[in-house]
LUMLUM-258673 format. One record per residue (C-alpha): residue number from 1; chain; x, y, z; residue in one letter. Coordinates in steps of 0.2 Angstrom, whole numbers, plus 5000, padded with zeros to 4 digits. Each point is the difference from the previous one (the first is absolute). Layout:
// residues N
  tilo  rofi     x     y     z  kolfi
   NUM     A     X     Y     Z      A
...
//
This chain:
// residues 521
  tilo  rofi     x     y     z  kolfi
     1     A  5052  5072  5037      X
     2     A  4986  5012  5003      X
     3     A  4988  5000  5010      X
     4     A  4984  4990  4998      X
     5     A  4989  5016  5000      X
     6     A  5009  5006  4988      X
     7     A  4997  4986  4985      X
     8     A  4982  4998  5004      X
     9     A  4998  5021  4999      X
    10     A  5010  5000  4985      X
    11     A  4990  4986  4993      X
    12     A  4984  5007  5001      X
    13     A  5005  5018  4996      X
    14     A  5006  4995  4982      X
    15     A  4989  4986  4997      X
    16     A  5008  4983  5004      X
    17     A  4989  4993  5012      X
    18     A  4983  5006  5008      X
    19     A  4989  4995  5015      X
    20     A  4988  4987  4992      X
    21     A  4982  5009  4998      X
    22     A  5005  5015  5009      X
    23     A  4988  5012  5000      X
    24     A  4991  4985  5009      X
    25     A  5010  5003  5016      X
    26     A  5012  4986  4989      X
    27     A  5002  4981  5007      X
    28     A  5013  4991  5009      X
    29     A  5011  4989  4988      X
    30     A  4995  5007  4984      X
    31     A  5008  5011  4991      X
    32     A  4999  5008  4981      X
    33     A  5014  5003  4986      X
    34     A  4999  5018  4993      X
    35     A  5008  5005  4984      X
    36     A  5018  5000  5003      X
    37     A  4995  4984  5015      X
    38     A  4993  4990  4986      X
    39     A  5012  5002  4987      X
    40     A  5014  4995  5011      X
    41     A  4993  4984  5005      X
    42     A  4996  4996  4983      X
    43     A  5019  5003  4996      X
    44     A  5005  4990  5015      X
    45     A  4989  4983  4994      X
    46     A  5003  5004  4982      X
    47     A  5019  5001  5004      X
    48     A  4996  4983  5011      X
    49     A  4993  4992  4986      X
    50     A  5013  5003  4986      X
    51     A  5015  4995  5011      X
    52     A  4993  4985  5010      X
    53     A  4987  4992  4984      X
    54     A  5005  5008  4983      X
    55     A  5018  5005  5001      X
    56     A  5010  4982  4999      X
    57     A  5003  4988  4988      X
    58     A  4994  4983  5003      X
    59     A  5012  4989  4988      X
    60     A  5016  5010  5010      X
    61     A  5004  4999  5019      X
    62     A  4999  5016  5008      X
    63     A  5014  5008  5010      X
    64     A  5001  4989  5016      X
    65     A  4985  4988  4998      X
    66     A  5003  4983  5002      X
    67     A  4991  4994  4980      X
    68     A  4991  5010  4987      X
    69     A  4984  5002  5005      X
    70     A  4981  5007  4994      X
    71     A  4988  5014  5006      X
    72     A  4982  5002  4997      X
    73     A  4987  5011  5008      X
    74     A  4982  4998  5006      X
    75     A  4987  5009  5003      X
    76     A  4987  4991  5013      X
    77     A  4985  5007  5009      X
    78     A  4996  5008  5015      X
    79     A  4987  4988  5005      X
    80     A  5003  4981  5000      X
    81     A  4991  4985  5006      X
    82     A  4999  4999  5021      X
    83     A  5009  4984  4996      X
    84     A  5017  5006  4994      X
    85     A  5000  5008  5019      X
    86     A  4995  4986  5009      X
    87     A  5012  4991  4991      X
    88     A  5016  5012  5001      X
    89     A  4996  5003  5022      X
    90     A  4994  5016  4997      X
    91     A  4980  4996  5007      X
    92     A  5008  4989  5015      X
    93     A  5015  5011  5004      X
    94     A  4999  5015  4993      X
    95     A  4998  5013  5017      X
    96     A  5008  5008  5013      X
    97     A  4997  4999  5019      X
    98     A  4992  5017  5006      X
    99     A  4996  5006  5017      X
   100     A  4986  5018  5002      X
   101     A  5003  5013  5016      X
   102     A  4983  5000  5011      X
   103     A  5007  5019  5003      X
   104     A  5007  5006  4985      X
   105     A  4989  4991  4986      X
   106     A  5017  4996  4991      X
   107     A  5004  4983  4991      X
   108     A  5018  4995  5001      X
   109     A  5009  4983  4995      X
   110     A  5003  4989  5013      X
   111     A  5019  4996  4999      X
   112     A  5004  5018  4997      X
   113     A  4992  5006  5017      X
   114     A  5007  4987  5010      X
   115     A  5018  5003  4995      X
   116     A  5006  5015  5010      X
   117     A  4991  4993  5017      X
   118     A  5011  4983  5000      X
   119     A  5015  5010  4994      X
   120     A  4998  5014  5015      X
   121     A  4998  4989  5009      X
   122     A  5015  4989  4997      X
   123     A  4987  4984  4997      X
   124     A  5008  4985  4985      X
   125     A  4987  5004  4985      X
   126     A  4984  4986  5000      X
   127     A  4996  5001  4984      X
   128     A  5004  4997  4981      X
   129     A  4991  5015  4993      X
   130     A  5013  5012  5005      X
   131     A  5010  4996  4983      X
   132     A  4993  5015  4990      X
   133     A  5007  5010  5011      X
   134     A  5015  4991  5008      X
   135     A  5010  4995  4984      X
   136     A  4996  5017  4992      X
   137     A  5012  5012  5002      X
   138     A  4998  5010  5019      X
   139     A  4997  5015  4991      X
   140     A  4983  4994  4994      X
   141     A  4992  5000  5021      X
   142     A  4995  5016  4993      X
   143     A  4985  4991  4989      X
   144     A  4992  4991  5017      X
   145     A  4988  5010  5008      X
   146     A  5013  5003  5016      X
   147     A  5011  5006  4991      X
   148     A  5006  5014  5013      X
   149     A  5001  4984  5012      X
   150     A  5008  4989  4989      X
   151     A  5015  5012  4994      X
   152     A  5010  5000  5016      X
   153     A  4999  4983  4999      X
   154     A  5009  4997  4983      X
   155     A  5017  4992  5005      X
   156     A  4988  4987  5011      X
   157     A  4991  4996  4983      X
   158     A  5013  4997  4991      X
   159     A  5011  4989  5014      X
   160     A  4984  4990  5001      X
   161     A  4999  4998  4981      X
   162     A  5016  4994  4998      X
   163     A  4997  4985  5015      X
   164     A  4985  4995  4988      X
   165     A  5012  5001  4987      X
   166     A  5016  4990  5007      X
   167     A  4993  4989  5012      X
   168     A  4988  4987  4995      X
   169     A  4996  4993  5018      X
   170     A  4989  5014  5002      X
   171     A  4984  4997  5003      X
   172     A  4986  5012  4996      X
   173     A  4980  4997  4998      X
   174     A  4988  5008  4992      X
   175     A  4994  5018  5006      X
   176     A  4983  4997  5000      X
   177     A  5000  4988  5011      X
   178     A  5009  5010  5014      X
   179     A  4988  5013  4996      X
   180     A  4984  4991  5004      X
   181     A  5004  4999  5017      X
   182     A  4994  5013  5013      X
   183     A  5015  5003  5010      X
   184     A  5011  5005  4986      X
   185     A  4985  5012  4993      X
   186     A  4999  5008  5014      X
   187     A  5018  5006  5001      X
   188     A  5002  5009  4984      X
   189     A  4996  5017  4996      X
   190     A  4990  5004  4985      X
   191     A  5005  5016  4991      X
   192     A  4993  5016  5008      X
   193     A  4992  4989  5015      X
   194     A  4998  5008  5015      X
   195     A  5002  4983  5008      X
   196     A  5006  4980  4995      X
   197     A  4987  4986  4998      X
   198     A  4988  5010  4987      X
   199     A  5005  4988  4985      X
   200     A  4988  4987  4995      X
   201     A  5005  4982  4995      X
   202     A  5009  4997  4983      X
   203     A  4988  4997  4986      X
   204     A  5005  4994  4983      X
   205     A  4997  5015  4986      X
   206     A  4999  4994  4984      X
   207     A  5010  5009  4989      X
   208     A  4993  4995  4982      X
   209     A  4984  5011  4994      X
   210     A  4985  4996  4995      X
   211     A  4988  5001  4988      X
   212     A  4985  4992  4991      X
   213     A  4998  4993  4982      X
   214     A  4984  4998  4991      X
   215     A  4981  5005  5006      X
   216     A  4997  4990  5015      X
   217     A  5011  5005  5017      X
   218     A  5002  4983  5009      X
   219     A  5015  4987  5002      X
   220     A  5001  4995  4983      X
   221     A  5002  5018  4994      X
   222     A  5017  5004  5011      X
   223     A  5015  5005  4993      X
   224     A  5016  5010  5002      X
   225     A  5009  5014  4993      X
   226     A  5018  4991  4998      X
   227     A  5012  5004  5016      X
   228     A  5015  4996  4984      X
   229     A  5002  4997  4983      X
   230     A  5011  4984  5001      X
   231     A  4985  4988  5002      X
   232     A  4993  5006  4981      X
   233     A  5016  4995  4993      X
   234     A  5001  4982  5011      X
   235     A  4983  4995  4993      X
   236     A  5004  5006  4983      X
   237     A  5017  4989  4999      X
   238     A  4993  4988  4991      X
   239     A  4991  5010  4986      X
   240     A  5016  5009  4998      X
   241     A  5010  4985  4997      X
   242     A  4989  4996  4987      X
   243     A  4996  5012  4992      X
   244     A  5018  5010  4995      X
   245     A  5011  4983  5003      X
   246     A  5013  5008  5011      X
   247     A  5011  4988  5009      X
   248     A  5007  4999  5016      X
   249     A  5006  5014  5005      X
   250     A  4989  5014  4998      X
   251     A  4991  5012  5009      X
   252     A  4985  5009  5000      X
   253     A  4998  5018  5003      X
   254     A  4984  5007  5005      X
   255     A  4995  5018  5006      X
   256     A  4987  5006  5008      X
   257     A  4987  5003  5016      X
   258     A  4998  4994  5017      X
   259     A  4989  5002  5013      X
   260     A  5003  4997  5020      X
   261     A  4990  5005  5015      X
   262     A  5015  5009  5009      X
   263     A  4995  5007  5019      X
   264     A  5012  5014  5000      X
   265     A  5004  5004  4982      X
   266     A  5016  5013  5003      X
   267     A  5013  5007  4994      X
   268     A  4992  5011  4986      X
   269     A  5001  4988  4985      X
   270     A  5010  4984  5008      X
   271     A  4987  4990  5007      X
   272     A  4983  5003  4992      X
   273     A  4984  4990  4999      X
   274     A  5000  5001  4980      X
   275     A  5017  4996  4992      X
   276     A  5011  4996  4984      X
   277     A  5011  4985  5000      X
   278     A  5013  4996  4985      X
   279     A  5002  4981  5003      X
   280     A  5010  4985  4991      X
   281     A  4998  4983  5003      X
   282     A  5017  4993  4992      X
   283     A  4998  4980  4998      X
   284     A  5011  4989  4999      X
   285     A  5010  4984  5003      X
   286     A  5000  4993  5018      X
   287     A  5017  4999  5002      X
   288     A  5003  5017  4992      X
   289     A  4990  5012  5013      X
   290     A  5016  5004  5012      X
   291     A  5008  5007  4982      X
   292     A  4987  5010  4995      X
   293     A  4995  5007  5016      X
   294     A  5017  5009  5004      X
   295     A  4998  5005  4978      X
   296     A  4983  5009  5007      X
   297     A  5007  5007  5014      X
   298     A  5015  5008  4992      X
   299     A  4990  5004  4982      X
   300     A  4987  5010  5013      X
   301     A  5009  5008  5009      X
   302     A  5012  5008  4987      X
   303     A  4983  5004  4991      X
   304     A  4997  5016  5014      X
   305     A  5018  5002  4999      X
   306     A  4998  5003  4980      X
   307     A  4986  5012  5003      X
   308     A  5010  5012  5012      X
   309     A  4994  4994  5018      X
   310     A  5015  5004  5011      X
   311     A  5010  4985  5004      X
   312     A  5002  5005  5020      X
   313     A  4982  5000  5002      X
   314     A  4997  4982  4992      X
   315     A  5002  4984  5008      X
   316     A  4997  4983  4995      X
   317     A  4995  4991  5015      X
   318     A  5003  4981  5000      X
   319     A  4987  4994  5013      X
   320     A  5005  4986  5014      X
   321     A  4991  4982  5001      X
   322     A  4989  5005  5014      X
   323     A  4991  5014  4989      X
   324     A  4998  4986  4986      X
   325     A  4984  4995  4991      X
   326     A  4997  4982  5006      X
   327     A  5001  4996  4980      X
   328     A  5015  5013  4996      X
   329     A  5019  4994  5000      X
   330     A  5005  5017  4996      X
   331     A  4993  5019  5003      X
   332     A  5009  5017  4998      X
   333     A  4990  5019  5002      X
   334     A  5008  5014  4988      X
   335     A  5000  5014  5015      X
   336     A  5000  5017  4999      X
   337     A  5005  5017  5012      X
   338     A  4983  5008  4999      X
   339     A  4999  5016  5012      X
   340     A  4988  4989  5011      X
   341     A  5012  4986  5001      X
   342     A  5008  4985  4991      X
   343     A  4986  4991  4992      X
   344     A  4997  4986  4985      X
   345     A  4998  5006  4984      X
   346     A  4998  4983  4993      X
   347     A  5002  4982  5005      X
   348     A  5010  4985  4991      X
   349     A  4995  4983  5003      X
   350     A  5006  4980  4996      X
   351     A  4979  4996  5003      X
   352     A  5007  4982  4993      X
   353     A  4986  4989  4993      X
   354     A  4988  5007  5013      X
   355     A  4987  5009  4989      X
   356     A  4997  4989  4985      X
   357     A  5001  4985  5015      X
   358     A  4986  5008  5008      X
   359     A  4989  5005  4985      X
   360     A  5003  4982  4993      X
   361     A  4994  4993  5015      X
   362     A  4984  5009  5003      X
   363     A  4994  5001  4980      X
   364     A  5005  4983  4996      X
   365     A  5007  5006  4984      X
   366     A  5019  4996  4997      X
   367     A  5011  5013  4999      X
   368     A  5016  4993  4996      X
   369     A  5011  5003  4987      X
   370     A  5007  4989  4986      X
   371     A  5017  5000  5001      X
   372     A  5005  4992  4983      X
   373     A  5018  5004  5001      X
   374     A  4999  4988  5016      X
   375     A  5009  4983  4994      X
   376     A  4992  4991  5014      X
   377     A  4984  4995  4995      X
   378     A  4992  4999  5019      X
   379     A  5008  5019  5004      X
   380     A  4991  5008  4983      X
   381     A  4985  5006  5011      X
   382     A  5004  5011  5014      X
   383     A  4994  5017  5011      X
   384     A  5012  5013  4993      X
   385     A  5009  5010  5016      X
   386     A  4995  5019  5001      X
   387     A  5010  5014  5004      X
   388     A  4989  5015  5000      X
   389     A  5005  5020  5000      X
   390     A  4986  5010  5008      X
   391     A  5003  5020  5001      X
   392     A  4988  5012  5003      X
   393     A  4996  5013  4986      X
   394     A  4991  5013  5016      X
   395     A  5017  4997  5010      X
   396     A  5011  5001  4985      X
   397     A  4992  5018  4996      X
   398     A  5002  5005  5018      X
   399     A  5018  4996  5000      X
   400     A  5004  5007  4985      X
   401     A  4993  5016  5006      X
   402     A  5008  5001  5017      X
   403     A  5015  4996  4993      X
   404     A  5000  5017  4986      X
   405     A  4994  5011  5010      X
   406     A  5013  5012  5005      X
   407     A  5003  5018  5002      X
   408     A  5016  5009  4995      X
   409     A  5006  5018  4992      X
   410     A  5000  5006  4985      X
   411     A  5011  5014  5004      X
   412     A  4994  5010  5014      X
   413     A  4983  4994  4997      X
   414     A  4993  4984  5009      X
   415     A  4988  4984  4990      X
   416     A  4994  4986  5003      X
   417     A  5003  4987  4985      X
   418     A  4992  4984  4997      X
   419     A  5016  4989  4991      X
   420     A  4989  4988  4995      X
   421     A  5010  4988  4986      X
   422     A  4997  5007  4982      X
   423     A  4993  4982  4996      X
   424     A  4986  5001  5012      X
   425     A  4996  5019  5001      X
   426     A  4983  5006  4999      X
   427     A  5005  5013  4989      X
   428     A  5014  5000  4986      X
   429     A  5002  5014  4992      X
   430     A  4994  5017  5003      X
   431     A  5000  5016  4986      X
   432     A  5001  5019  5004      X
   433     A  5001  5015  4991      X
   434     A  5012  5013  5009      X
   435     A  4987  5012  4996      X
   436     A  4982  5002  4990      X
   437     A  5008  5011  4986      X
   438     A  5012  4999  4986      X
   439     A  4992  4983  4992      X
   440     A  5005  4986  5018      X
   441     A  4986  4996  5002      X
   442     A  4995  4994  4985      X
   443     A  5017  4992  4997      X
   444     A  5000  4994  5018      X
   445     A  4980  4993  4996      X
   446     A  5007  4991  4985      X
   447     A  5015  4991  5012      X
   448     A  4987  4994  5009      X
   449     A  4990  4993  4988      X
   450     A  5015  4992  4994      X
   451     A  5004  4994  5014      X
   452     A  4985  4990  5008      X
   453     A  4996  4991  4985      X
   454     A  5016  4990  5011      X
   455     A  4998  5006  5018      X
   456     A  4989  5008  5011      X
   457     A  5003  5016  4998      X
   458     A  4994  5016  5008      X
   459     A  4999  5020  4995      X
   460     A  5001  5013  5012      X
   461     A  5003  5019  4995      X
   462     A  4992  5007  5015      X
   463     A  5012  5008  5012      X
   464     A  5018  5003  5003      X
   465     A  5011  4988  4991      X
   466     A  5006  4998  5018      X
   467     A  4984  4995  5009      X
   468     A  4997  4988  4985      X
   469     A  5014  4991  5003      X
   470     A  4997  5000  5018      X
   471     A  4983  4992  4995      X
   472     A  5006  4987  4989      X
   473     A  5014  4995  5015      X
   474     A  4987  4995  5013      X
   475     A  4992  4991  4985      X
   476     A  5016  4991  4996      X
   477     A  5002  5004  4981      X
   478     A  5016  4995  4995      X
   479     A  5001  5012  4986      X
   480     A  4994  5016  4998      X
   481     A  5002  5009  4981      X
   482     A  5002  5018  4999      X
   483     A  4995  5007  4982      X
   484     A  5010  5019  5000      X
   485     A  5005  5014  4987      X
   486     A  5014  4989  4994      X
   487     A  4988  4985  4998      X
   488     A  4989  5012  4985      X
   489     A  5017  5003  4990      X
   490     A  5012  4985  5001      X
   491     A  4983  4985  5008      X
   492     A  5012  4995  5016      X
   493     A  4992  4999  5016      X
   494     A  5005  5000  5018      X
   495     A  4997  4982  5009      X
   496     A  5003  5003  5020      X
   497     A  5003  4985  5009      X
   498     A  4989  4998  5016      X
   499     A  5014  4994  5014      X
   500     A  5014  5010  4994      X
   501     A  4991  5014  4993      X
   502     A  5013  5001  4988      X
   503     A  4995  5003  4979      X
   504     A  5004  4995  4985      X
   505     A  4996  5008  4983      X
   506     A  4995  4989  4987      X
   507     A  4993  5002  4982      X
   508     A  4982  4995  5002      X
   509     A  4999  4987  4989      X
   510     A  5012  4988  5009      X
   511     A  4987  5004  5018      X
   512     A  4992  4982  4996      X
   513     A  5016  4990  4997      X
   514     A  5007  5010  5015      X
   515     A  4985  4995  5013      X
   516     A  4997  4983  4996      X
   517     A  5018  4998  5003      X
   518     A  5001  5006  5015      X
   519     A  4982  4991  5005      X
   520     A  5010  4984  4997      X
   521     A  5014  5002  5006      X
//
């Protein structure tokens, strides 16, 4: 895999991803799509929304899944009532523990500065909050802010993770209350210190933002930009049910926008404070969550399998009962390999009746559904079971990158190529002329007409043919079309195939036929 360096370069040269606001000085955790950035992500969720809300047949049971079931999407807004927050924990519970450096100035999480003092020092861990880092895999130390201190240490971590894991006689307590006291404060290092004891007491950092609504700026005006997108689907459950008459089980698909306060946003794209989610809520009979949960987990995790993302660098990560939600019976993370680490790309959960629970009992509005197929007339009325899919559309795109950037030869000469799936490349096709004479490149300029009435298409007669090629690899265009002398007399063209490099002539009226073939395929 290359190096990290290496993707965000490439990224920014050809125009997948810029600093946010850059000619600003940028700012941290915000990032914009460029041309070929924002095409692929729009591939990605497009891709998301065909296979997962669109692409099934609802009176036919899928490969695999327990019943036939229903999809329908949704569309719900950034801003909500404070209520739904309050309501779903978010207000009371949404924050992490952070400490600040007197010397450095620097902010850090609790749990994660603590970690390599007790395990240097061979001390039993105090405290609960360790769980991001213990039950992830030990090549992810390298996201803590010690992570120079915490690599030797890896085998320790994972011994440790596996007591928490196999015996449940161990006792922990929570972090920040170990923290709060002097003694242990006084021990630990911050990063860059010159000296231990600089770190303040834990202080709870709330992690949702801000804003305000309407003319007046006082307590009544308070709101949130939404930390997730499930909550817009939980409160809509009931105007879905009535309004399209689906029947248990369904789910509903929603993309779109999330905001978090993050206090180290890092990685490049992976853990920013604006993001993209692509989330179902799948409903359905109490009994009938265990089924569907594995269905999810299987149906997801073959879904980046089906778009090209290396199977040795995919994980699906079934997590223990000590990591658990208090309300989940069930939760597995899709992981991948990034340069940086193992880390989540998305999350599957059994949320049981938790949600519509919780937004029932704080509206006072009932949520349940009608069950008429229910023979007993006393069950008919129940809170439907949720298993919920949650990827990121940010950390998809960063995968997906990552994973096609490679660099190879093309006879003596070196490239890097981007092998991006044909499905979700940013660009299609692309048309030259071998030269600007002899009638191409107005053959080659009607090709391309033809052409992106279907895909996006692009035209480039500048250069080598060579160095065009080159440019259309690090963009990852499957197909590049090559109008010659022949093409004038006999109308075949030259398709060149972006991993093998390897062409084929065809007679460019089947191009179309020919693409979308191998666009769906």
């Amino acid at each position: 895999m290359a190096p990290m360096d290496k993707v965000v370069s490439l990224a920014k040269r050809r125009g997948f991803i810029f600093p946010s606001s850059e000619i600003y000085g940028g700012l941290n955790g915000a990032w914009d799509y460029g041309p070929l950035g924002a095409e692929l992500k729009r591939n990605i969720k497009e891709a998301w929304w065909k296979d997962m809300i669109l692409s099934h047949d609802e009176t036919a049971t899928m490969s695999s899944a327990p019943s036939s079931f229903a999809m329908v999407g949704l569309d719900s807004a950034i801003l909500m009532n404070p209520k739904v927050w309050e309501a779903s924990g978010h207000v009371g519970g949404f924050h992490d523990p952070m400490v600040d450096c007197r010397e450095t100035k620097g902010r850090y999480r609790a749990d994660q500065l603590v970690i390599f003092q007790l395990i240097a020092e061979g001390s039993h861990l105090p405290g609960a909050g360790f769980k991001d880092l213990l039950f992830a895999s030990p090549g992810e130390a390298g996201k803590t802010p010690n992570a120079e201190l915490l690599m030797p240490h890896k085998k320790r971590i994972k011994a440790i993770r596996k007591k928490l894991e196999m015996d449940s006689e161990f006792q922990i307590k929570p972090i920040e209350n170990a923290l709060t006291k002097d003694a242990l404060r006084a021990k630990i290092f911050a990063p860059g210190a010159s000296k231990p004891g600089t770190l303040t007491a834990p202080r709870s950092f709330e992690l949702m933002l801000k804003t305000k609504v309407g003319a007046l700026e006082d307590k009544s005006s308070v709101a949130y930009l939404r930390p997730e997108t499930a909550q817009g689907i939980f409160v809509n459950f009931k105007n879905v049910c009535d309004t399209t008459r689906v029947k248990l089980p369904f789910g509903i698909g929603q993309i779109g926008k999330a905001f978090r306060n993050e206090i180290n946003p890092r990685n490049f794209t992976f853990r920013s404070r604006e993001f993209e989610q692509m989330e179902i809520e799948f409903f359905c009979k109490p009994g009938d969550s265990d089924q569907w949960y594995k269905y999810w987990c299987d149906r997801r995790l073959q879904w980046y399998l089906d778009l090209g993302i290396d199977p040795s660098k995919l994980h699906l990560r079934e997590h223990s009962s000590r990591e658990l939600a208090h309300y989940a019976t069930g939760c597995a993370d899709i992981e991948y390999s990034f340069p940086f680490g193992i880390s989540e790309l998305e999350g599957i959960a059994n949320r049981t009746d938790f949600d519509l629970g919780q937004h029932m009992k704080a509206s006072g509005k009932d949520l349940r559904y009608f069950d008429d197929t229910e023979t007993d007339k006393e069950k008919r009325r129940y809170l439907p079971h949720v298993v919920e899919p949650s990827a990121g559309v940010d950390r998809a795109t960063l995968a997906f990158l990552c994973d096609a950037y490679v660099e190879d030869e093309v006879g003596s000469e070196q490239r890097i190529v981007m092998k991006l799936h044909p499905r979700i490349a940013p660009i299609k096709t692309a048309v030259f002329p071998l030269v600007k004479k002899d009638g191409m490149p107005e053959k080659a300029m009607a090709i391309y007409r033809s052409l992106s009435k279907n895909f996006n298409s692009f035209y480039d007669e500048k250069g080598a043919i060579g160095r065009r090629y080159r440019r259309q690899d690090e963009a990852g265009t499957p197909f590049c079309i090559t109008v010659d002398g022949d093409s004038i007399s006999d109308n075949t063209v030259t398709v060149r195939d972006r991993d093998t490099c390897e062409q084929l002539r065809l007679p460019a009226e089947e191009l179309v036929a020919y693409i979308d073939n191998q666009l769906t395929h």
